[in-house]
Every structure is written in structure tokens, then in C-alpha cells.
N, C-alpha and C positions, 0 to 999 in steps of 0.2 A: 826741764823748766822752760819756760817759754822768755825771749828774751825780748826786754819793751825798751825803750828810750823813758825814762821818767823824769829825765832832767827839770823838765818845767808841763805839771799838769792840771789843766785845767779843770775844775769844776764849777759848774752852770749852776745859776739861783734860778729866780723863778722868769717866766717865759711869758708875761703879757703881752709886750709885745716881740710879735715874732720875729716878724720883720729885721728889727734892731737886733734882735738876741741871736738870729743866725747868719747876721754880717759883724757880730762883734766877735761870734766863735772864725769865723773866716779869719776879717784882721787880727785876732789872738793868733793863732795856725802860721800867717804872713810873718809874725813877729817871733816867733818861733815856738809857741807852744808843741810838746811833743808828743801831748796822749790829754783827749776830751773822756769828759767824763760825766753824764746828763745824769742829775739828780732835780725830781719834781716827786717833790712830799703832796702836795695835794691833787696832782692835775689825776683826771677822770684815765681809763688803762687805753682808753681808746683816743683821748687828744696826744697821751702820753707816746701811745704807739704812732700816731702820726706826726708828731715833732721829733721824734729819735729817727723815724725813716727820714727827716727833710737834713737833722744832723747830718743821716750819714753818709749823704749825698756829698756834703763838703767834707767830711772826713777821708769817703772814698778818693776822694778827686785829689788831696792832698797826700794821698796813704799813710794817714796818723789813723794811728789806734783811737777805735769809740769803744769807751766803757760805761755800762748804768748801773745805775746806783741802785740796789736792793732787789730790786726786779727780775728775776731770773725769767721770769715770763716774756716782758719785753724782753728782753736780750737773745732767747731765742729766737724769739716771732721775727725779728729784723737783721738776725744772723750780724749783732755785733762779735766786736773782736773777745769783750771780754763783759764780765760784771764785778762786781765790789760790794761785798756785804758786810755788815757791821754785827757788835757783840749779842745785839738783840733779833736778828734776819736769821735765815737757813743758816746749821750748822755748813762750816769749811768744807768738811769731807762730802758731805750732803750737795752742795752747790757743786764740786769739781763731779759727781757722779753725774750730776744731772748737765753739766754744760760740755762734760769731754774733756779729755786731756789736752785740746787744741786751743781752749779758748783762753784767753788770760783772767785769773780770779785772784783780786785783791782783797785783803781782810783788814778793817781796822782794828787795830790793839794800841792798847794806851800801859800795857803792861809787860816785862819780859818772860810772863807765863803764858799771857795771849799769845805772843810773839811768835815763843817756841812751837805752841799746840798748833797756829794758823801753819806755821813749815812743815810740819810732819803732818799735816791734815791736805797739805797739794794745795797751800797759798804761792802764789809768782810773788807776789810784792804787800810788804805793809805799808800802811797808812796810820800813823802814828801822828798824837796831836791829843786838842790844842795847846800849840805851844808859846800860841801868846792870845790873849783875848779875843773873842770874836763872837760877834753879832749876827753869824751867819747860821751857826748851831748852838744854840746856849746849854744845850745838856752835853757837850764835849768835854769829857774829862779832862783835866790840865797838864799837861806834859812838861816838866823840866829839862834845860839843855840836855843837862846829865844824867836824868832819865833815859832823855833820846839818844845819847852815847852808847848809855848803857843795851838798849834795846839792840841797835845797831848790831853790838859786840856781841850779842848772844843769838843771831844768827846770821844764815849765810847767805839768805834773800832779801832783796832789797828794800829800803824804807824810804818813807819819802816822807816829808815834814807836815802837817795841813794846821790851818787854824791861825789867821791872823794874819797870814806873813802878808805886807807891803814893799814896798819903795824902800822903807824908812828902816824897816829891822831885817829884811833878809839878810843882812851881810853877816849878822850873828850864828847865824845858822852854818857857815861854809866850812866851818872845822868840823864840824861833827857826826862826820865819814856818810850822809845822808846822800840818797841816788839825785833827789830831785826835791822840787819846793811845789806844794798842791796849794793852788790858791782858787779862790772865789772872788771873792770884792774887788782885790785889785788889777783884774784884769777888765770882769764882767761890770763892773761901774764907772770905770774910767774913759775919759771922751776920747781918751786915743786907744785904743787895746793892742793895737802893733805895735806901737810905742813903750807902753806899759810891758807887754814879755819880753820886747827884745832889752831893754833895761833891766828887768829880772834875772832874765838869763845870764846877762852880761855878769850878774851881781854874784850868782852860783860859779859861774866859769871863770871865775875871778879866786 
């Protein structure tokens, strides 16, 4: 199993401007983000391939893990570290054939059957959620704490929280034996993003 830091990981909206998008991934990283993670639902496979090469320039330079989102295509073309795919993308078993035993491959499950099949199919890490309201995926299934306990408990690779979490409710999160907090909004929209992870983190390592 491939072992990552998930404590605190980011994932990316959308990328108008570039500019800002890949100095807020920088001061996210500065503030301790510990694994990116480029998700663009609409962008063309060719801007998409040239904004993950301009990510991973600052990911390399930092040595934090880049992972994309759905894309097994990009993810090889740019030799990230890993990719992340969901209940409707490439089956589990299918994506770790095609990316190698080296590269890190997260699954999302909202279920403790998902859970199981993503571990015994050659998942590193789930991605379980939402487990509080969010704006950023509206077809996210909804995850209860106790849910997310339970998923936790029924295996042995690591989960990490996504959907919603802030400033304001991460601390509810800290019991519920979770690796890490996957956030969006509250890094990626916030006028300070160093600010904003090293406060989050603080709030998990708490």
C-alpha cells in the first residue's frame, strides 16, 4: 500500500483564473496542505493537461502528492503521483491495472460495501462524504458522522472526510478515527489559503 500524508487535502474548483488558482494552491501547500488534488468537470483534456503540468510544478517543488480527479488519462500523460475515481468513473481494479502498483489510487464511497470492494480492489485511501452540505458537488451522497465511524471501522485503509467541512464544523469531525479532512471552498475561496489550512490543520491535530 502506498503510504500518503492525507491529513489535510485539497481539492481544486474550477480554474479561471490561473493565475490566482495556482498561487492559492502554493499558499494552501505553505499552510500545510498535504496532498492536491485537480478536479476540472468541464475544462477541454488539452487546457486540463496544461494546468495539471503548471500544478505539478508547485507540487514537485514542494514534494506533496498530486492527484486528478477521474482522469486516468491525464494522470498518466503528466506522471502524477496518483488519481481518484468515483462510483460512476473506471472500475477500482481497472484504474490500479492501468496506473501501476506505484501510483496512489483513491476511490470514493459513501457506503461500508463501497468501502470494502474499493480495499480489496487496490484502493490507498477513501474518500467518503458529504458529510455536511455542499455547493461544490450537489449530487454527493450524504454521509452521517456515524456512517463515517462506521465505514472507518470496516477497513484498514484510510478515509478521509470531503464535503462541506469549514473553519466552523471541522472540529466535529476529530473523533471519528478519519486520516484527514478533504476540503474545497474553504481553502480554494478564502482571501488567505495559508491561513485558512494551517487553521484546519490545527483543528484536526487538535
Amino acid at each position: 500500500m502506498n503510504k500518503i500524508d492525507l491529513s489535510l487535502y485539497l481539492v481544486t474548483d474550477n480554474s479561471d483564473d490561473v493565475e490566482k488558482f495556482l498561487n492559492t494552491i502554493e499558499e494552501a501547500i505553505k499552510g500545510g496542505v498535504s496532498v492536491v488534488q485537480i478536479r476540472e468537470k468541464t475544462a477541454d483534456t488539452l487546457d486540463f493537461y496544461n494546468l495539471a503540468l503548471k500544478v505539478k510544478e508547485i507540487t514537485t517543488k514542494y514534494n506533496i502528492p498530486l492527484i486528478i480527479n477521474d482522469r486516468v488519462d491525464i494522470a498518466l500523460a503528466i506522471d502524477a503521483d496518483g488519481v481518484h475515481v468515483g462510483q460512476s468513473d473506471l472500475p477500482c481494479d481497472v484504474t490500479r491495472r492501468l496506473i501501476g502498483s506505484d501510483k496512489i489510487l483513491g476511490i470514493s464511497a459513501a457506503t461500508i460495501d463501497e468501502a470494502k470492494k474499493a480495499e480489496i480492489d487496490g484502493a490507498d485511501y477513501i474518500g467518503t462524504g458529504a458529510v455536511f452540505p455542499t455547493a461544490t458537488k450537489d449530487d454527493a451522497p450524504s454521509v452521517t458522522k456515524e456512517e463515517l465511524k462506521e465505514i472507518v471501522d470496516s477497513i484498514s485503509i484510510p478515509v478521509v472526510a470531503i464535503g462541506g467541512i469549514n473553519l466552523e464544523n471541522a472540529h466535529e469531525l476529530t473523533d471519528t478515527g478519519i486520516a484527514g479532512l478533504s476540503v474545497v471552498s474553504a481553502i480554494m475561496s478564502s482571501d488567505n489559503p495559508k491561513k485558512s489550512s494551517e487553521k484546519l490543520l490545527k483543528i484536526f491535530n487538535s
